[in-house]
N, C-alpha and C positions, 0 to 999 in steps of 0.2 A: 504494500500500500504506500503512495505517495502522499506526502504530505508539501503543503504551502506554507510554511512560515509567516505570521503576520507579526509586525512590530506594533500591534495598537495595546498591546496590554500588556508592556514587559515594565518589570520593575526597573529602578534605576541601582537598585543594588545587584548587582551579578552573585549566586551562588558559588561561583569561584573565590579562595582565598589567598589574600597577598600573604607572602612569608616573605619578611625582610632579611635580603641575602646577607646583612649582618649582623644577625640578630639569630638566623637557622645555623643548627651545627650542619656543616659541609661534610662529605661523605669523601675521603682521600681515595681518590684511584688514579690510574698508572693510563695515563693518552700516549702508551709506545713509551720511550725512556724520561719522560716530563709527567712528572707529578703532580698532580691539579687536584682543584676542590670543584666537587659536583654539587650544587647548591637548588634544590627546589624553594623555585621563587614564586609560583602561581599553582596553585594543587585545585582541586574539581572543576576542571574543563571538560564537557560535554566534546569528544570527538574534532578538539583543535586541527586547525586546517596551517595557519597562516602568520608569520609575528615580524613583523617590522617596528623600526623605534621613531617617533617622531624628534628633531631637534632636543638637544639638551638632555637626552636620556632616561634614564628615571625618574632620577629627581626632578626634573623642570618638565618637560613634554611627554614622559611615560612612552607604553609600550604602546601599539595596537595588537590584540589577536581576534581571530578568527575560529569561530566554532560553523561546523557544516550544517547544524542548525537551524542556523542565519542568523547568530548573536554576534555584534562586533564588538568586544570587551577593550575599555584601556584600564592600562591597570598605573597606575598613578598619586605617589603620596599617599600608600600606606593602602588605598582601595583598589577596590577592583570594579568599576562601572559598565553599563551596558548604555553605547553609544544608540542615540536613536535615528532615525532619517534615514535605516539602511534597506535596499532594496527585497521585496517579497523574492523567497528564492524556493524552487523546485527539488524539496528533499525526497531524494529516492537512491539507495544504493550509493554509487561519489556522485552523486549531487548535490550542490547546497551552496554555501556561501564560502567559496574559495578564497582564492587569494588577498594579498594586501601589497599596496604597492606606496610608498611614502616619496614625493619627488623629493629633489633635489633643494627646490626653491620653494620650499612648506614654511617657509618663516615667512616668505611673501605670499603666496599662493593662496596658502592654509590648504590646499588642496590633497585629497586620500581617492585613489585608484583604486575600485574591488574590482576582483571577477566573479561570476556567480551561474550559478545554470539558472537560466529565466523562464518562467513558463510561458507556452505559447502554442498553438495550435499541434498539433503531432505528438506534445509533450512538453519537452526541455531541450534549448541551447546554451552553449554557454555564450556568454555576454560579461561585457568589457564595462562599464560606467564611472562613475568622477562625483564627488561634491565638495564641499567648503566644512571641514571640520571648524564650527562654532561652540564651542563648551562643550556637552554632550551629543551634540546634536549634529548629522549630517546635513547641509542645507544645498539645498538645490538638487538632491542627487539627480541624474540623468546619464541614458546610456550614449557610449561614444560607438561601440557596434554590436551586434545580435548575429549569433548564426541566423541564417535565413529559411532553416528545416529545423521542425523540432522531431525530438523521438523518445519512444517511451523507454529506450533502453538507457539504463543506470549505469550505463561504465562510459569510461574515457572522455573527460571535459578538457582533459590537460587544464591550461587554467593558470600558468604563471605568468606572472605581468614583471615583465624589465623596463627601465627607464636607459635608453642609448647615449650615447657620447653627446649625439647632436640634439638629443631631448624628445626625439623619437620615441614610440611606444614597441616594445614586442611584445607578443601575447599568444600562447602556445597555444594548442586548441588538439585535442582530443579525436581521430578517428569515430567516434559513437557508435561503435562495432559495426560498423559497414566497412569493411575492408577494402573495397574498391574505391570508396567515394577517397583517400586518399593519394589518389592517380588521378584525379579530377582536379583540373584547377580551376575549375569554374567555382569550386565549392570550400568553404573553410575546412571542411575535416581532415585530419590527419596534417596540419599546418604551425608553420609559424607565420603570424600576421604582426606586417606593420603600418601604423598610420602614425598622426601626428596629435597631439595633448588635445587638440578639438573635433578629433577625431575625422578631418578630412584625410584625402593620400597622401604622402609624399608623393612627390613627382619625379624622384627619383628608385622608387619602386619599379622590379623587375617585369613584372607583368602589367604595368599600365596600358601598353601597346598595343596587348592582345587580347586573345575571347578568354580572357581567365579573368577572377576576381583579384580587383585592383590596388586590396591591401594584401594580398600573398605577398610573402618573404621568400618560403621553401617550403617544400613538401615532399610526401612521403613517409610520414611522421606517422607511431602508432599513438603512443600517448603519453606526451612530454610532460612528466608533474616534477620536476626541477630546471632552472634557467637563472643563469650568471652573467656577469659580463668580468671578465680577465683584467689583470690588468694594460694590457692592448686594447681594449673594447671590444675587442671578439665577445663572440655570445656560445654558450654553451649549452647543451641543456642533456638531460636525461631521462631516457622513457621506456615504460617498460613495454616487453617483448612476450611473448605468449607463453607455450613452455622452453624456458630457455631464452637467450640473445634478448635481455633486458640491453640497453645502449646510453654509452654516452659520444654526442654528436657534437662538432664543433661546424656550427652554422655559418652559410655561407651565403650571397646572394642569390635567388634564385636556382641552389640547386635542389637535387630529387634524391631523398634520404631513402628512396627504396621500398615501405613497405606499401603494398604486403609481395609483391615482387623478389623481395630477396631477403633474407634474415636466418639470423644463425641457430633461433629457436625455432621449436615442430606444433604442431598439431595438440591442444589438451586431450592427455591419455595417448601420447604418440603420431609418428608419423610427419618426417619433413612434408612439405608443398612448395617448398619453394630452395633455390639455389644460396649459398651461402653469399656470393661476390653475385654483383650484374654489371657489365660494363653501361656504362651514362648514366651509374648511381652510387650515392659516397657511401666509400662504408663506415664504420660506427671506428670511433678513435680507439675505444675500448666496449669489449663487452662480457657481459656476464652469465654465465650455463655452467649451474642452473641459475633462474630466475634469482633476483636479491629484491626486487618490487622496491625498485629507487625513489627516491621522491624528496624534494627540497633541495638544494645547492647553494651553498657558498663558497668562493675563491679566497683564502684569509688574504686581508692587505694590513690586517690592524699590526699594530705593537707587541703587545704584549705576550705575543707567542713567534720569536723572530724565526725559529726555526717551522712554521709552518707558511710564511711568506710564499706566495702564489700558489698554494696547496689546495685539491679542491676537495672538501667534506660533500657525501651524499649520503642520507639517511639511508636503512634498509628497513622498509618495514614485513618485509618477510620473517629475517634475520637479528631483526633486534640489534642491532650495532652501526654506529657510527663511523663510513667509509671515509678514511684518509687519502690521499693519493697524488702523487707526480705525475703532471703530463708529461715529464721526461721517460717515463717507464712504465708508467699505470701500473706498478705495483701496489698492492692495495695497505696500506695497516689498518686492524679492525680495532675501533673503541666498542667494547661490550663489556658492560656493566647493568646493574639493575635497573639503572635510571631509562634505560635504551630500548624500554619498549616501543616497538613499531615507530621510529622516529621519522617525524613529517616536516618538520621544517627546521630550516636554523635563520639567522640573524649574527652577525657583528656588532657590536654593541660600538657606541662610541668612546667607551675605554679600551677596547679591544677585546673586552670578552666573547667566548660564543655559546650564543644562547639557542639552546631547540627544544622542540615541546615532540612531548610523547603520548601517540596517540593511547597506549596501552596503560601508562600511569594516569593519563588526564590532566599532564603538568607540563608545566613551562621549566627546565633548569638552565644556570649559569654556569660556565665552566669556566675555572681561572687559575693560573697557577697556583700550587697550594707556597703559603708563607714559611 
C-alpha cells in the first residue's frame, strides 16, 4: 500500500532526539590505522534518506535531514524540529522524500534543493524542487522538473542532487525498472540530468540539438543513489546493479553508461543477459560482485583527517560498512562497526568531521578523530 505524506498536521517537535556530541560518550573504533570516536548525535529517525549542513554548522545553521517519510528535520541548538512547507511525497517501497541538496550561496539565497518521488498520474516520479528556508518553514516550495511518466513500481528514483563548479544542477534519476527506457533518450530514466538553479537548460547540454530530452547529461544508468563532485569537478556517482556489478561511474558528457546492455551482474536467482564490456559504452571505474547496495558518496576534502584527502566513502547498505577507497587503485578498506547499519548517507561537516546516518540504527553519527 502507498501512502501520501501530508504536512498539514505535523508537530513542530520531531520524535527524533539530539544527543550532544559533547556531552554522549563516543564509542572508540579503528577507520583502518586512525582511531576515531563514533558519536550518535540524532537517535529515532524514521528511515533517514539524506543530511546536509546548512552554513555555520551546528551550532549556528544546524543540520538538514531527511526521512522517506516526507519529514525534513533540522536539528539545531540542542532540538531537533520538523521543517514545514515541504512537498507531499509518494511513499511506497524507495519512494518518498529523498535527497537534500544545501547551495553554495544559502547565506544569500536561503535556498534548500529536495528531491522527492511526486505523485502523479501512472503513480510516482521522481522530481527535483527548490524553496526559501525561512525559520521552520519552506517558502515558496516549487518544482524545477518532474519525470514526465509516472509508475507504480517502488524501486529506483536514484535521487541525488549535486551542485557543479559553474552552479549547474545534477540530479541522478533512477531507471523505474523498465530497463529499456534507459537507452531512451527521449526519456529521464536511467539518467543523469542537468539544468540550471531555475531550472531552464543549459545551453550547453549534450543533447539540446536532438530528439532527446534537453536536460540529459548521460545515460544508461541503472540506479544512481550516490553523487560527488572531486576535487577537479568531475562528478561521480554510484549505482546499484542487479545481482552482482553494483558500479561506480565517473560521468562524462553525454556519454552511454550501458545499462541494461552490458553489466557485470546477472539475472535475480541467476543467469547473465547481457555482455560484460560493449564497445560505445563506459565501463564502470570500479565494480562490485556480489552486490554491496551502494548509496551516499563523499570525496573527503576536509582537514581533519589529512590522510583521507580525495578518498571517496560509499555506504553499503547491504553490508553494513562504510567503503573507503583510492581512485588510484579502488582498493577498498571497510569501516564496520555497530554504528554501520545499512548506511545511506554521509556529509563533511564544516570542521571536517564525517557524518552518516544509519538506516538500521535510525541515527545520524559523527566521526572524529579520537583525543
Amino acid at each position: 500500500m502507498s501512502l501520501i505524506f501530508s504536512r498539514l498536521v505535523t508537530p513542530l517537535i520531531a520524535s527524533a532526539v539530539f544527543m550532544s556530541p559533547t556531552s554522549v560518550l563516543a564509542a572508540d573504533r579503528m577507520a583502518g590505522a586512525t582511531p576515531v570516536a563514533v558519536t550518535e548525535v540524532v537517535s529515532g529517525l524514521d528511515e533517514p534518506w539524506a543530511i546536509d549542513f546548512l552554513p555555520g554548522g551546528l551550532s549556528e545553521g544546524g543540520v538538514l535531514i531527511s526521512e522517506i517519510d516526507g519529514r525534513l528535520l533540522r536539528v539545531q541548538s540542542g532540538e531537533v524540529t520538523v521543517i514545514e512547507g515541504t512537498p507531499e511525497v509518494w511513499e511506497s517501497g524507495q519512494g518518498g522524500l529523498l535527497d537534500i541538496m544545501i547551495p553554495r550561496d544559502f547565506a544569500e539565497s536561503g535556498e534548500v534543493f529536495l528531491s522527492y518521488s511526486k505523485p502523479m498520474r501512472g503513480g510516482a516520479g521522481t522530481a527535483l524542487g527548490v524553496g526559501k528556508l525561512e525559520g521552520d518553514r519552506l517558502v515558496g516550495f516549487h518544482d524545477l522538473f518532474v519525470m514526465a511518466e509516472g509508475s507504480r513500481k517502488g524501486q529506483h528514483f536514484g535521487s541525488r542532487i549535486v551542485e557543479s563548479t559553474d552552479g549547474t544542477l545534477f540530479l541522478t534519476v533512477g531507471e523505474r525498472g523498465d530497463r529499456q527506457a534507459a537507452q531512451d533518450k527521449t526519456r529521464a530514466n536511467g539518467s543523469v540530468l542537468r539544468i540550471n538553479r531555475n531550472g531552464s537548460i543549459p545551453a550547453d547540454n549534450p543533447f539540446v540539438d536532438d530528439d532527446a530530452l534537453p536536460a540529459l547529461w548521460s545515460y544508461g544508468h541503472r540506479n544512481p543513489q550516490g553523487a560527488a563532485l572531486d576535487g577537479q569537478g568531475q562528478l561521480w556517482v554510484n549505482e546499484h546493479g542487479p545481482q552482482g556489478g553494483d558500479e561506480i561511474n565517473l560521468v562524462t558528457k553525454g556519454a552511454n553508461y550501458g545499462w541494461p546492455l552490458t553489466s557485470y551482474g546477472e539475472n535475480y536467482g541467476g543467469g547473465r543477459f547481457a555482455s560484460q564490456t560493449l564497445e560505445g559504452t563506459e565501463p564502470p571505474a570500479h565494480q562490485w560482485t556480489p552486490s554491496i547496495a551502494p548509496s551516499g558518496y563523499a570525496i573527503y576534502a576536509g582537514d581533519l583527517f589529512p590522510e583521507l584527502k580525495g578518498k571517496h566513502l560509499i555506504g553499503s547498505l547491504k553490508f553494513d560498512y562504510i567503503s573507503v577507497m583510492d581512485p588510484a587503485d579502488w582498493q577498498e578498506e571497510q569501516w564496520s562497526w555497530p554504528e554501520t547499519g545499512r548506511v545511506r548517507d554521509f556529509t563533511v561537516a564544516p570542521d571536517g568531521a564525517i557524518w552518516f546516518l544509519s538506516v538500521g540504527k535510525g541515527a545520524a553519527y559523527r566521526i572524529a578523530p579520537r583525543d
